[in-house]
N, C-alpha and C positions, 0 to 999 in steps of 0.2 A: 452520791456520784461525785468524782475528784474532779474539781472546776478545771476546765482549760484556761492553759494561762493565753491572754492576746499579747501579750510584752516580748518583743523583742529586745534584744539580743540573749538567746541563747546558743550556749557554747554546744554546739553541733559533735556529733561521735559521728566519723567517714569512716566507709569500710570502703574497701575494693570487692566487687563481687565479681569470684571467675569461677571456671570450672578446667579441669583436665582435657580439655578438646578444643578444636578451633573454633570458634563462634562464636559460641555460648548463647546469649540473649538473641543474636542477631546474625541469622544464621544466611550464610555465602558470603560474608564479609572475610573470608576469609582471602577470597579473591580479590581484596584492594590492596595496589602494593605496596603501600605504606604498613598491612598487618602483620605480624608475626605472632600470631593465636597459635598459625599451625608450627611452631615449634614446640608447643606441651609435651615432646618427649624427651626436650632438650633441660636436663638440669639447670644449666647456667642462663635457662628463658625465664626461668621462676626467680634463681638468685636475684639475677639484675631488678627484674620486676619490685622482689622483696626491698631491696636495698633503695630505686626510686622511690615507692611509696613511703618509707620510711625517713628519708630526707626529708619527705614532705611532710611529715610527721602523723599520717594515720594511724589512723588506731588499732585498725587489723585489715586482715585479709583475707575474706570466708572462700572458700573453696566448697563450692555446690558438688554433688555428686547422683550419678543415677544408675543404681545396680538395684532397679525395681524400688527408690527412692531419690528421692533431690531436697534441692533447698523448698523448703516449706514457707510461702508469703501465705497470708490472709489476704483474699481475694474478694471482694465483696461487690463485683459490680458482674461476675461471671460465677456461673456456676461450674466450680470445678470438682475431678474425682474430688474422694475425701482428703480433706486437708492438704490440696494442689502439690501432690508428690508426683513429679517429674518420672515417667516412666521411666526402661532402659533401654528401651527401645521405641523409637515412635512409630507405631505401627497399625495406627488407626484411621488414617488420610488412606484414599483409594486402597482401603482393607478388604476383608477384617487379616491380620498378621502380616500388613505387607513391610517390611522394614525397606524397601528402593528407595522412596523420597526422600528419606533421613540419609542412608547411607550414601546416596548420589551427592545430596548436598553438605553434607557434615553436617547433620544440624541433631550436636550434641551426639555426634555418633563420627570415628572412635571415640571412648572415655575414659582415663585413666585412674586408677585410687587414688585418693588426696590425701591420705595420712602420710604417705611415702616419702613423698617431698619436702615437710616439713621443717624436718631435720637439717637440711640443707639452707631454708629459708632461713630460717632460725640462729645457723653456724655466722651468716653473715649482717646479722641485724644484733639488737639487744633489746630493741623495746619494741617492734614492732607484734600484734597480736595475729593468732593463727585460729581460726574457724573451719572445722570440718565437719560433716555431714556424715552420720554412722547410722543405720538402723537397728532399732529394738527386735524386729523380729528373727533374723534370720544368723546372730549370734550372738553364743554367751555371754550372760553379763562376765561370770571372771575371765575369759578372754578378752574383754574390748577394755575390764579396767583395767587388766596391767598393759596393754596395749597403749591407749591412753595415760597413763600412770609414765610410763614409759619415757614417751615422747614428751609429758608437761617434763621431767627431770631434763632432758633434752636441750629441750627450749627455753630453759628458766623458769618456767612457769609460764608460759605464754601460749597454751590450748586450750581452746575452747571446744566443746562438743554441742552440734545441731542437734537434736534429737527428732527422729524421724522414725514412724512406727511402719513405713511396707505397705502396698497394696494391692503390687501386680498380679496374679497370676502363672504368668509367664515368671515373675522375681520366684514365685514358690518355685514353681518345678523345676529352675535348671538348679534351686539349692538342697534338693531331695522333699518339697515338700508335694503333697499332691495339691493344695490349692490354699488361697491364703484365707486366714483366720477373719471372719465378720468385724467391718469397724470397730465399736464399742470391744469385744474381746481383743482386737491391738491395741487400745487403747488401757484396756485394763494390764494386760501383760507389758503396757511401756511400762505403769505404774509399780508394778512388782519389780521387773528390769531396775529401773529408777534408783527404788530403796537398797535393792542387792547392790547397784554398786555406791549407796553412801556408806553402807555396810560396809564395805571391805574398805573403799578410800579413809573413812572416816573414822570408824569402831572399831578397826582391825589392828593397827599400831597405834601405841601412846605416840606423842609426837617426838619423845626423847627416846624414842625405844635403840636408835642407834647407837653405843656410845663409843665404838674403835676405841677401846680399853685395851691398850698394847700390854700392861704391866699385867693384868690378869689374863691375856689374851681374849676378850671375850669382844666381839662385835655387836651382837645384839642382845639385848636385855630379856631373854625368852619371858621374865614373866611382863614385859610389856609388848608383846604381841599374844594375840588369841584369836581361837575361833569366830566364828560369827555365825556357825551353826543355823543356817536361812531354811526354815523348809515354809513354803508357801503353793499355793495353786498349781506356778506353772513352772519353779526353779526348785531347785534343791542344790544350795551352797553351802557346805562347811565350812570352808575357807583354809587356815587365814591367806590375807593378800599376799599375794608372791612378789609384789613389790614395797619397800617402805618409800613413807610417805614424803609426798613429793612436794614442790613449793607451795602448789595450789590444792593438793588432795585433790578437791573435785575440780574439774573444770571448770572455765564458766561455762553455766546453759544459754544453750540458744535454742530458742524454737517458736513456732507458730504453730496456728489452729483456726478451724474456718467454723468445723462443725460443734456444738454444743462439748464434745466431751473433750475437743483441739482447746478450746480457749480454756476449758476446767485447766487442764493441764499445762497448759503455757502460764495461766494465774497463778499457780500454784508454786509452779519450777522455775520456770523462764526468771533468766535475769537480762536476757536483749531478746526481742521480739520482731520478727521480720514480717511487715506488711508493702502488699501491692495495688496498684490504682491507677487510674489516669486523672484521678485527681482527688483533691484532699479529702472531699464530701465523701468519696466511696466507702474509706478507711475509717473515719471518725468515729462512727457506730461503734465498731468490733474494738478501737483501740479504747475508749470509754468504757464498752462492758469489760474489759478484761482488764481493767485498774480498779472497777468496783469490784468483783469479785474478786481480784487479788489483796483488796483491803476486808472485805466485811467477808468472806468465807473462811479466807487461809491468812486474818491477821499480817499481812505483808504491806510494807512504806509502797503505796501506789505509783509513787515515783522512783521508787525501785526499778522500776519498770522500764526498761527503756525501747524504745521503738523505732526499729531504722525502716524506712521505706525504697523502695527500690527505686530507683533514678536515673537514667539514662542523659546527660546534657551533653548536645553538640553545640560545641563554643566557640564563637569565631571574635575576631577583634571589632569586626562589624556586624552588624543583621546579615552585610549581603554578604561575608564571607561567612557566618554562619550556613545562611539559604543553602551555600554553595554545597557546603561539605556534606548538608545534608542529600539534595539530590545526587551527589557521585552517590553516599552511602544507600541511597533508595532502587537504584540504577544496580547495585551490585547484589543488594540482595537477593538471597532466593525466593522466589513465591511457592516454590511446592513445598521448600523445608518452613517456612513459617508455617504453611497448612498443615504440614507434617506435626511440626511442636502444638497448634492450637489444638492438632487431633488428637496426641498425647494430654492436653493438656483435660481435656474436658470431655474425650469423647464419644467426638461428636466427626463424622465423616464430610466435611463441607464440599468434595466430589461430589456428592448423591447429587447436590442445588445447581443450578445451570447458572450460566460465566454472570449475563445482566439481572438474576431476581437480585429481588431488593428485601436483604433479610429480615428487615424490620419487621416483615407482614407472615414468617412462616411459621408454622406451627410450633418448633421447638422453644419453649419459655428460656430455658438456658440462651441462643444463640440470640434470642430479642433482650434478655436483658444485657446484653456481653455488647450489644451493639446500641442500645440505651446508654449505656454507662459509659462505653466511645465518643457517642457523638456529641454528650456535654461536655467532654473535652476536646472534642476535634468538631465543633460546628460545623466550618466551613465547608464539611463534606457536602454534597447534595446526596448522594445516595449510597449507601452501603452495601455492596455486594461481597463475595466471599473473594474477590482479588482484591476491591479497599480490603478487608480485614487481614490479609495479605501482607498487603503494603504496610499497612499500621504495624504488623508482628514484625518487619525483618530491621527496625530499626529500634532495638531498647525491650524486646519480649512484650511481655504484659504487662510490664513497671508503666510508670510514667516517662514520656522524653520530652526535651523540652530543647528549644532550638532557639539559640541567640548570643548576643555579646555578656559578656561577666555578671554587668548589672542586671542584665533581664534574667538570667538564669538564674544570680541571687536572689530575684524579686519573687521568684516562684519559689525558689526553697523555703523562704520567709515565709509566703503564703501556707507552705505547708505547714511549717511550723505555728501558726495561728488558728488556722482552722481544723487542720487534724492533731494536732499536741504531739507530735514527732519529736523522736528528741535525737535523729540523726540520719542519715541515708547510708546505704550500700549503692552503690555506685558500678554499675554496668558499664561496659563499654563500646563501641561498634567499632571500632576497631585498638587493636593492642598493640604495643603500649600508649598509639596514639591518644588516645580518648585520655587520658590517664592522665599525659603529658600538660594536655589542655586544661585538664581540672586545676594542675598544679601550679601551671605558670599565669592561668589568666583567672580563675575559677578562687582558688584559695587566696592571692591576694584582696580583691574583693570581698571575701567573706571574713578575711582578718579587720578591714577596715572597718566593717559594721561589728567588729565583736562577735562574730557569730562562728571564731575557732580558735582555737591555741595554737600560743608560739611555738609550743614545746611541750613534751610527755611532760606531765604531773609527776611522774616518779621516774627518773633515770634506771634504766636495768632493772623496772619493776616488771611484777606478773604480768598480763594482759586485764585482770582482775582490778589491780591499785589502777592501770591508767584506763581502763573504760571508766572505772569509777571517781579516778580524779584523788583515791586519797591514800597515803601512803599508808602501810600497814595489812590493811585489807584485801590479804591471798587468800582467805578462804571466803567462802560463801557468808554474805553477812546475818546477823544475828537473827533478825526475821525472815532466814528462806528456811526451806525444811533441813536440809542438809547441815544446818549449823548444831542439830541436837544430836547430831551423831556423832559428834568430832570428842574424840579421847583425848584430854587434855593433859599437856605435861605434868608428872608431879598426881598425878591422880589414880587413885588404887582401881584395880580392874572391878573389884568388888562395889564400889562407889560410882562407876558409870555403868548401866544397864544400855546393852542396846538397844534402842526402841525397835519396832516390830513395826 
């Protein structure tokens, strides 16, 4: 098992975690007027946002999504659906099908595509990285590669793809399906999906297959492109790619996994891993099993691995001005939309329970261990009913949030870093761009002091690949993931690389 390191200072990977809608984590925040969340259909809301963060020198900006999936944490102190995909509608709170409490409060409802935007992000940044959220089930792999293929040329190399395997129902049938496919066969169909597209990013063009040879007229080297001829289970791809190859070929992965065959597969692919908790002890478990199985199954550097935890910090220059912001942000929340998201998120209908039981004592194991897992991080409650778990959702989701001046906020990311071996946060916010603002003006000086961030990108105008990783060079996938044995190398005969299967 890979030791966890206690040593501090490690140099921390920040993401921004948002989504296409007003809220997002923290939902009726949209009502403080300092928010501008509900501008998500305003291009120039994204820009500016891209271009702050990017001053501030993060690393990317994942863009969660929910059309019958979302951003995928590991969750370990709650039992959620399989592998905590973010419904598309929350429509399990005073259900069954009711989508009011979500719709009434925005809470993640409207939602717009994330890839969209990108492009846009991307025209006005250079180094800043882009994470989106795509499902495996519900479209072709060669659609989503040159989709994706697309947008890395776009962006310089700067996309990363979630990987999210679907699990609504409701997601099958408005996409013609009659119902969705049993866990473990999503899980197998991400795995076929998966290889179909290292196949065509990787195997399908030599890397020099372009030459814009004016004097012969010839653009591409037809015999350096070829088929990939995929027949398997549940695809049948011939190929070849319809686009050549782009900075990064693959994208980076990003993904997470709660259940047995979530963590095979994040071991396996994942090269950033999203977990969630209210505190470090939750996560520690699942991020240790899935660095041993990423060394002794799939032969992968366990600290390849990297592990952002979701983090919500309201940061004030004092405790009380922290306190402060925090009760306005508790005051605006909504309580039916956080019920609305915990009922998407797990379920579980907490209408049915009357306003004062005390959920500790009721029969469902899910809703006691969810409110277990709460109350080592939130002692001071005296009793939990389903308006505290309420209150606890409309400020940071189900991440952690953590409320104080610079150093207390450092002192807890520190903590996470030690006792869970995180090797960076996605970073939520209650309200936009304020939260954001704060990380950067009062949050990140702090954290540069201890060593615990960079001055500056590792690689100027590099992929999102060289700078999560720190090393210039390294656009594609490195030598120990899967994805590396696919890749057609310059200078190399078609007959001399096989595609693996």
């Amino acid at each position: 098992m890979p030791e966890i390191s206690n040593k501090v200072p490690k140099s921390l990977i920040l993401n921004a975690f948002v989504e296409m809608c007003s809220g997002h984590q923290s939902p009726g925040l949209w009502r403080h007027p300092d928010d501008e969340s509900w501008r998500f259909n305003d291009v120039h809301h994204w820009i500016e946002l891209a271009k702050l963060l990017e001053e501030a020198k993060f690393h990317g900006i994942f863009i969660a999504d929910v059309l019958g999936n979302n951003q995928q944490c590991s969750v370990s102190s709650i039992t959620l659906k399989p592998d905590f995909l973010f419904p598309g509608g929350y429509d399990v709170y005073k259900g069954p099908r009711n989508l009011d409490p979500a719709i009434i409060s925005g809470a993640q409802w409207p939602v717009n595509e994330p890839l969209s935007v990108v492009p846009a992000m991307a025209a006005a940044t250079k180094n800043l990285g882009f994470g989106v959220t795509v499902a495996t089930t519900y479209e072709q792999p060669y659609h989503l590669a040159r989709r994706l293929s697309t947008v890395d040329h776009l962006s310089s190399g700067r996309i990363g793809w979630n990987i999210v395997t679907g699990y609504l129902d409701s997601a099958a049938r408005n996409l013609g399906h009659a119902q969705q496919p049993e866990h473990d066969d999503r899980y197998a169909i991400a795995e076929e999906y998966v290889r179909v597209n290292y196949k065509l990013w990787e195997s399908s063009w030599r890397d020099d297959a372009v030459v814009r040879d004016r004097k012969r007229g010839v653009y591409t080297e037809p015999s350096r492109v070829r088929l990939i001829n995929h027949q398997g289970k549940y695809y049948t791809v011939p190929g070849p790619h319809i686009c050549q190859p782009s900075p990064q070929r693959t994208p980076l992965i990003l993904q997470a996994g709660t259940s047995k065959a979530g963590k095979l597969f994040a071991a396996q692919h994942a090269e950033a891993i999203f977990v969630a908790g209210h505190s470090p002890s939750v996560v520690a478990k699942s991020i240790a099993e899935i660095r041993e199985l990423a060394e002794t199954k799939f032969g992968r550097d366990p600290r390849s691995l990297k592990f952002l935890a979701l983090f919500c910090p309201v940061i004030g220059r004092t405790q009380e001005d922290a306190l402060k912001k925090f009760a306005e942000y508790r005051e605006l929340g909504s309580l039916e939309g956080a019920l609305a998201l915990f009922g998407g998120w797990t379920g579980i209908d907490l209408n049915e329970y009357d306003e004062d039981q005390e959920l500790r004592h009721v029969e469902s194991n899910a809703i006691r261990s969810a409110v277990e897992g709460w109350s080592k991080a939130s002692p001071g409650i005296p009793k939990w009913t389903k308006t505290t778990v309420a209150q606890h959702i409309t400020v940071g989701g189900l991440g952690a949030t953590s409320v104080g001046t610079p150093e207390q906020i450092a002192d807890e990311l520190e903590k996470w870093v030690i006792e869970a071996d995180v090797d960076g946060f996605n970073f939520a916010y209650a309200v936009k761009p304020g939260s954001f603002v704060d990380i950067i003006e009062l949050l990140i000086p702090e954290l540069r002091n201890r060593g615990l961030f960079w001055n500056d990108y590792a690689v100027q105008g590099g992929t999102y690949r060289e700078n999560f990783y720190g090393q210039k060079g390294q656009t594609g996938p490195r030598n120990d993931h899967p994805a590396a044995k696919y890749r057609w190398k310059a200078g190399v005969d078609a007959t001399e690389h096989v595609i693996p299967q």
